[in-house]
C-alpha positions as CSV (number, residue, x, y, z in Angstrom):
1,X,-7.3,-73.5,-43.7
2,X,-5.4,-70.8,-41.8
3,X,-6.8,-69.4,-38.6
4,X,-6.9,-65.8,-40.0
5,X,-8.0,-65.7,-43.7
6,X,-8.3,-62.2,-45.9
7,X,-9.4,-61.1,-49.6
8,X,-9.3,-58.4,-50.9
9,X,-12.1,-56.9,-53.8
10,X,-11.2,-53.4,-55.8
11,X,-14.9,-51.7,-55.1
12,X,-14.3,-49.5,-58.5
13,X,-13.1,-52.0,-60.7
14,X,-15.5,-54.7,-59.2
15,X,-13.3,-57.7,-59.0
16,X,-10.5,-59.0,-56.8
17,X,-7.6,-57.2,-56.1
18,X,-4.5,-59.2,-56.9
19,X,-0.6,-59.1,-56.3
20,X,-1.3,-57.1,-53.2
21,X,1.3,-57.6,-50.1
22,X,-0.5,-58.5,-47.0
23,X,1.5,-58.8,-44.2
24,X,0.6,-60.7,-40.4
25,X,1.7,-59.0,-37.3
26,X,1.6,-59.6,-33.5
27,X,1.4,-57.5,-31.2
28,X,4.0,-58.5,-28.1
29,X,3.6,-55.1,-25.7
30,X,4.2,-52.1,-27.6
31,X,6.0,-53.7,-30.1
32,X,4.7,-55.7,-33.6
33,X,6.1,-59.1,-34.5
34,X,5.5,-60.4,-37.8
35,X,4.3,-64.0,-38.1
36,X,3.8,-64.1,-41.9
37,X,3.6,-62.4,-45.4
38,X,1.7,-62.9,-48.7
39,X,0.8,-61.6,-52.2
40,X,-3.1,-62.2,-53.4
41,X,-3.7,-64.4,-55.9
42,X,-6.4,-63.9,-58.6
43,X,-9.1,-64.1,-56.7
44,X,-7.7,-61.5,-53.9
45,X,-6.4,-64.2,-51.7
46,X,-3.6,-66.1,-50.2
47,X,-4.5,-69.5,-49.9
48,X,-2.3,-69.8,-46.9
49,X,-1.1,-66.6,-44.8
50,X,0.2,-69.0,-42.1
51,X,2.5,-71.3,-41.8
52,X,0.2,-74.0,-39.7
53,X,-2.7,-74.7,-39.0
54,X,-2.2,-74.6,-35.1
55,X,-4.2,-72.3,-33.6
56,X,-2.8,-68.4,-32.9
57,X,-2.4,-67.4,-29.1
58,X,-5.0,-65.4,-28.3
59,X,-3.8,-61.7,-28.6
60,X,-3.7,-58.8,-30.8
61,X,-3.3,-58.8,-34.4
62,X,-2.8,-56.7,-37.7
63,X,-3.1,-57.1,-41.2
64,X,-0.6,-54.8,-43.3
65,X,-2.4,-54.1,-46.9
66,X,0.5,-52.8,-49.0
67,X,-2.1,-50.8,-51.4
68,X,0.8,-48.2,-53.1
69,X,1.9,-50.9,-54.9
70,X,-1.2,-52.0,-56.1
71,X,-2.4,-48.8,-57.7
72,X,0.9,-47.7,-58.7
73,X,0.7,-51.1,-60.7
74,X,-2.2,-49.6,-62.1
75,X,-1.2,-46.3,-62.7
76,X,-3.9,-45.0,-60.3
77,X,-3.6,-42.5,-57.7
78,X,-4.5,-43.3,-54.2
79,X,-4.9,-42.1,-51.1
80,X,-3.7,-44.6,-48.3
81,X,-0.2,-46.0,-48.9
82,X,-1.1,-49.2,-46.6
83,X,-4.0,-50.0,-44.7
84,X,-3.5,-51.2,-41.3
85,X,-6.7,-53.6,-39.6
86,X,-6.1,-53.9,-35.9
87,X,-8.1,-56.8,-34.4
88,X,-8.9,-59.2,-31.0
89,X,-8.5,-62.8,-31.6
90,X,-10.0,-63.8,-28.3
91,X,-10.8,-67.7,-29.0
92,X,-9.2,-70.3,-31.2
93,X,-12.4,-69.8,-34.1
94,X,-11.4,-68.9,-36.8
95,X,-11.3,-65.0,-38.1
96,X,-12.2,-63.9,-41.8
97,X,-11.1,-60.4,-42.5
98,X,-12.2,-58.6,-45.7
99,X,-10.9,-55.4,-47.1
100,X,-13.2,-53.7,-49.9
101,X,-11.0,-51.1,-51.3
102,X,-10.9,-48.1,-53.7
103,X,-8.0,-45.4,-54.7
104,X,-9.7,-43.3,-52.0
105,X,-11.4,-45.3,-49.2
106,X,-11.9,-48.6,-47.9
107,X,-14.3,-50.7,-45.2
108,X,-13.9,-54.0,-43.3
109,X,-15.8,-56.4,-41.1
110,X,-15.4,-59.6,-39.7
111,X,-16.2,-62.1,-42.4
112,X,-17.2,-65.7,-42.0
């Protein structure tokens, strides 16, 4: 299992939110690097954001939620083009990071 895992679940609909673009980022001084990039799978997943299972240097990261694209898909308006979590891996555990999403809001929290 990757060190940073993510699902995503459409709050309105009730149910996961597939084919959504999620994209890994570092940050390396005031610049973003990305490490990896995925699309959600039927459940609101990707089964493997990173490439190894080696352990992330501790750091700064972000998850990129490309949500356009997933309501255009649905012909729903929205609110937030992407939806940016900022976060603090500070030891080599491992980090679950929900998003619970809707055309007009969204909340996270560090999952388990």
């Amino acid at each position: 299992m990757s060190q940073i895992t993510t699902h995503i679940l459409d709050t309105t609909l009730g149910r996961p939110a597939q084919g959504v673009t999620i994209v890994l980022s570092a940050r390396q001084g005031e610049t973003w690097t990305e490490l990896a990039r995925g699309v959600t799978n039927q459940d609101g997943r990707i089964a493997h954001l990173l490439p190894t299972d080696e352990p992330l240097p501790l750091g700064i990261y972000k998850l990129k939620f490309c949500t356009q694209e997933y309501f255009e898909q649905q012909a729903t308006a929205s609110f937030y083009p992407f939806v940016e979590i900022v976060f603090d891996v500070a030891t080599t555990a491992h980090y679950h990071v929900p998003l619970l999403l809707n055309p007009f809001g969204y909340s996270t929290y560090r999952g388990s």
